[in-house]
Every structure is written in C-alpha cells, then in structure tokens.
N, C-alpha and C positions, 0 to 999 in steps of 0.2 A: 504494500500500500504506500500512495507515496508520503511525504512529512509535509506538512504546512505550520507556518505564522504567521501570526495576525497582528499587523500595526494599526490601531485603533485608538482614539485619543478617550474615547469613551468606553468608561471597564464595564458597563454591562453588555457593550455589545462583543466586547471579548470574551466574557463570560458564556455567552449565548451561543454566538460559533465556536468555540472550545467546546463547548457541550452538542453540539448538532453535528459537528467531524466526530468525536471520539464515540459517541454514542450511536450515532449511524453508519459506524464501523466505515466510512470512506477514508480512513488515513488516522494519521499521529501528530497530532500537536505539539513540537521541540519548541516553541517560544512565542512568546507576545510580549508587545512593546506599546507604550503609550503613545511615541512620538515618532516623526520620521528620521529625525537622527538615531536615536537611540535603537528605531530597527530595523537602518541601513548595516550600524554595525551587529545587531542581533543574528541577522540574514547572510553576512559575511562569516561570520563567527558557527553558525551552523548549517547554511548551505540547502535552506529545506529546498521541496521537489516545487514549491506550490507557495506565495504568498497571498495572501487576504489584506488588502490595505485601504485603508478609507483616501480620501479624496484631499478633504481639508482636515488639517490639523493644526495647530498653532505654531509650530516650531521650523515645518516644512513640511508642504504638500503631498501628498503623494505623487503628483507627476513629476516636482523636484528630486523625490525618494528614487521613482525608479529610475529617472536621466542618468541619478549618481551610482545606483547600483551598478546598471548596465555600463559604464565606463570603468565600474570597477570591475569588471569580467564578470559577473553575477547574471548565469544562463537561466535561471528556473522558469516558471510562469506565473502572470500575476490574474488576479480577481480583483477587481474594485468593487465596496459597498459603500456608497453612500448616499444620503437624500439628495444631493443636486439632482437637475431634471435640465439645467439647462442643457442646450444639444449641440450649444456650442463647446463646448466641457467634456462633454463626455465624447464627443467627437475627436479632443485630442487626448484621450486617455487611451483612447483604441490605438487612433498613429503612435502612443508611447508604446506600445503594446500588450495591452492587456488582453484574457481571452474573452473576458462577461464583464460584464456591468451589471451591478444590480442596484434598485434604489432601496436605501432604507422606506422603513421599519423592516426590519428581519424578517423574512419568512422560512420557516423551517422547510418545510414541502420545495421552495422555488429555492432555496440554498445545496438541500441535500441532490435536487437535480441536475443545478450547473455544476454543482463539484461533482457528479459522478457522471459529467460529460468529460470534467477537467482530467479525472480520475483513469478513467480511457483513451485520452489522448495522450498521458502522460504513459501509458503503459505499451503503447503503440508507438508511442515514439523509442522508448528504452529498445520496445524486440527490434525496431529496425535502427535503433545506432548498434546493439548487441551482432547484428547480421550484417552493417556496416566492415563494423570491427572485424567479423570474422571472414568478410570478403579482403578485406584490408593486409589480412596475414595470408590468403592464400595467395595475393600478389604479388607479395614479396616472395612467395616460396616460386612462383610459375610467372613471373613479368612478362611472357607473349602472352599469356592469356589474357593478363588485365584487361586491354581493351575490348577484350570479347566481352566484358561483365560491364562496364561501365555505362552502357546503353540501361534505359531502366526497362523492365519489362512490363507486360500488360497488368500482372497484379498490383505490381508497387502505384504503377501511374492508376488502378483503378481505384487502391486504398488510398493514395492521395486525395482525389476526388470524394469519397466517400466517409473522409477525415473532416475535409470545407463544409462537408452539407450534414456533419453532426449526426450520421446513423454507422459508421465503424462498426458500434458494437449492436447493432437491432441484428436479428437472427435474419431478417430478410436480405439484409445486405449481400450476405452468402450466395444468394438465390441471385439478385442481382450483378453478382462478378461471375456466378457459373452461365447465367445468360449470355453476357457480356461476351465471355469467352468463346464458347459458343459461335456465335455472331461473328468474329474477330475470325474465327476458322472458317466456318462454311458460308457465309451468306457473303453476299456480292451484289452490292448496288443494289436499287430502289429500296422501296419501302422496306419494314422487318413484316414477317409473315406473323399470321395471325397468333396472338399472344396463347392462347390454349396451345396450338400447334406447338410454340417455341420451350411452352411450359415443358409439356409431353419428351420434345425431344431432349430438353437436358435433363430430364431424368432417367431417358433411357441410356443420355450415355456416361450417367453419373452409375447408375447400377443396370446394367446390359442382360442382367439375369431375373429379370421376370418382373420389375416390381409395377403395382397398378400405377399406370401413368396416369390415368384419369382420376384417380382416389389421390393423387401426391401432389399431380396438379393443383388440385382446388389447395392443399394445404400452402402450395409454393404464390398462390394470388394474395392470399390472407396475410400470407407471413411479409412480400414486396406488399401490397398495399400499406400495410402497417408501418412499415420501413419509409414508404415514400409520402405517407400522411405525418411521419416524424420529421422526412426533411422540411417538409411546409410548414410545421410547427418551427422548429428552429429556425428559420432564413426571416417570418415572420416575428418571431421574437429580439433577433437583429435588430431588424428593418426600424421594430417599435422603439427600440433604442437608438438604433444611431442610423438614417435613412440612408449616409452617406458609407454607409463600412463597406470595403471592396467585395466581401463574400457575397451579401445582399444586394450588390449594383450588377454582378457578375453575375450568380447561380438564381434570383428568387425570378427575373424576366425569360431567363432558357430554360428553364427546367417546368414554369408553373404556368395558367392565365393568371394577367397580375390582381382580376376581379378577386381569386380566389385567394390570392396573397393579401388583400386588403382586410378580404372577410374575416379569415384569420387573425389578423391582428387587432383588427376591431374587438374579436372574441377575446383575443390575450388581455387586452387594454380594459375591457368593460369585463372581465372573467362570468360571462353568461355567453351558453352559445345563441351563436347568431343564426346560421342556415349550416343544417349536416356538410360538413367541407367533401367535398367532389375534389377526387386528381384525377389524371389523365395516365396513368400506367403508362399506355404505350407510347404515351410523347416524353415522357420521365426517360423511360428505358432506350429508346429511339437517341437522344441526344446525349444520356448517358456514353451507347455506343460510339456517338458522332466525336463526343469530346474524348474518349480515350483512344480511339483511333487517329484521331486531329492530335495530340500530344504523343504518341507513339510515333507518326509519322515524323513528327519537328526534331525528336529525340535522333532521327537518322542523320 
C-alpha cells in the first residue's frame, strides 16, 4: 500500500484523513505537518508514495510547497483538499501537478474514492518502473537487442490510455484491451463489426475450447459498459473541477457526446440523478482502437 502525509494547517482535518486512509485500509500515514515549510521538510525526510496538502496555509501555500518540493527532486504524487472553488486556483494546482482536487468539507465516501484511484495508479506505475528496471538490465546484458524493446507495445500504449480515463483497475478494462487487441490483428479498415460479433470472437480466442460465447458475451457488455460508464464519471468529474485540464479537453469530446458529458456533471454537481447516463460502446471502443493504433503507428 502506498505511505501518505498530510500538510494541513487545520488538525481536525488531519485528524479526519488520518482516520479515513488508515481505516479504509488504502495506505499508511508516516507524517503530518501543520504548515508548508515544516512539511516540505516532513516529505523530504520521509519520502511518502502520496501527499495530501491543503491549498492555503499561513506560512506557505501549497503551490509554493510543491514548486519547492519538486526542485528539490521530491517525485511522489500530490492531492489537494481545500475549500477554494475559485477555477482560476485550482486550474494552477493541476499545471503544479497534482492528481485530484477536492473541495472541503471532507467527505469520506469522495476521499476514500480518489485515493483509491490515486492508490492504482501508484501501483501501476511501480509494476511498470519495476518492468522498466528489468528491461533496463536485460540491455545491458544483450545491447543489439535494446532497440528491438524500446518501441512501446500495444498493451503499454493501451494501459496508458486506460490510466488518463481513470478505469486501469475496472474488470472491464480487460475486456477492453483483449478487444483492442483483437482488432489490432484481424480487422482492417472500415467500421468495427458488430459488437456481439467482436464480443463472441475474443472469447473464442481467449478460450478456443468450448466456452459459451453467447452466455460470456452478455457478461463481457456488463463488465465494458460498466468500465466505460466509469470513464464518463471521471472525465466528468474533471471537467467539474477544472474545465480546462488537458485529460478533459483531450478524452471527455472523442470518447463521449458532450450532451452526455454535461448530464453527468450536472449529476456530480447537484448529487441527484439527472437522466439514466447512455454511452455509446461502440464509439468508446471504435476510437479507443483509432487512438492506440494512431500512437502505435507514431511510436514507429
């Protein structure tokens, strides 16, 4: 799990995330700091996976905090919690780079989700500096080779992709890189063939020995629907935050209609739903294919 601390100028809201990580078992709390000096060197001094830092603080800001972390080599990732709402504000806490923005008052529920977004891309990051690493040593053992590996392949560039639109870890996501792949082998120009079809076919050649492609199917639209009603949740949760973040200007207009990216956010904003959210699978899937192909290609 990764380690988080929290520089917060107010101790019950350090008390409160201290208690909503430790207790919702997403990580370990090595330190808290009232101020931004004191936990610039708090965070140098113990190096967590994960920082939680408020915005404004008396001593130094949080965007001043991270400026000076990150020139002091300090790689981790950050979370902002605070009451600002202005959009000019939290629009440069993103450029500082941070992954979420949340506004106070704390919520438990919307805390323990973005930290076990933060929680999955921290751990997706490690297995691929970990497989870094270890392409790293076989090039020094085999130097003709290096260049054969250096190109990224279609899973890295799909988990890429699938990392920006915040479903890595949905079970569907699977369903959608074995499509993908698929696709990437046999299909050639125009349209993709009808999504039942393409259901059927990667499961017959995930398991080639009998299994019901009709009964796996339905379970493989469930599990993508679900995955791809997640991306619209998060791109939409963005968007409500900061209209301008590259993810939201990039993925919420190719991927969605932006009627239904609105709806969405409407819902997040006003938390009652608005109208049952409709996606479009096949248009999801379709430019899903377009953009890893299109980044595969440029990688040549």
């Amino acid at each position: 799990m990764p380690t988080y601390c929290i520089i917060d100028d107010d101790a019950v809201s350090r008390r409160m995330l201290q208690t909503i990580i430790e207790k919702g078992g997403v990580g370990e709390v090595v330190g808290t700091a009232a101020g931004g000096t004191e936990g610039a060197q708090l965070i140098l001094d113990e190096r967590p996976d994960v920082v939680l830092i408020d915005l404004l603080m008396p001593d130094q800001d949080g965007l001043e905090t991270i400026a000076g972390l990150k020139k002091a080599g300090y790689e981790g990732r950050y979370v902002m919690i605070s009451q600002i709402e202005n959009k000019d504000m939290i629009s440069k806490a993103y450029q500082a780079g941070i992954e979420f923005y949340i506004q106070k008052p704390i919520n438990r529920v919307e805390i323990e989700a973005v930290l076990g977004k933060v929680s999955e891309q921290w751990r997706m990051a490690r297995y691929l500096n970990e497989i870094k690493q270890s392409i790293a040593k076989l090039d020094r053992l085999d130097p003709e080779a290096a260049g054969e590996r250096k190109k990224p392949g279609a899973r890295e560039v799909m988990r890429t992709i699938l990392m920006d639109l915040g479903i890595v870890g949905e079970s569907g996501s699977g369903d959608i890189a074995d499509m993908t792949e698929y696709l990437l082998r046999h299909h050639r120009g125009g349209g993709l063939p009808p999504l039942k079809s393409l259901y059927e076919a990667c499961i017959r050649a995930g398991n080639p020995n009998g299994a019901d492609a009709e009964k796996e199917g339905k379970a493989v639209e469930q599990r993508v629907r679900r995955a791809v009603l997640a991306a619209l949740t998060n791109l939409a949760s963005i968007g409500l935050t900061d209209y301008g973040h590259p993810k939201f200007e990039h993925y919420a207009p190719l991927y969605f209609d932006f009627r239904d990216v609105r709806l969405k956010m409407k819902e997040i904003d006003e938390q009652a739903l608005q109208e049952k959210p409709k996606v479009n699978i096949k248009k999801f899937l379709q430019v899903f294919y377009l953009e890893t192909l299109d980044k595969l290609n440029g990688a040549q």
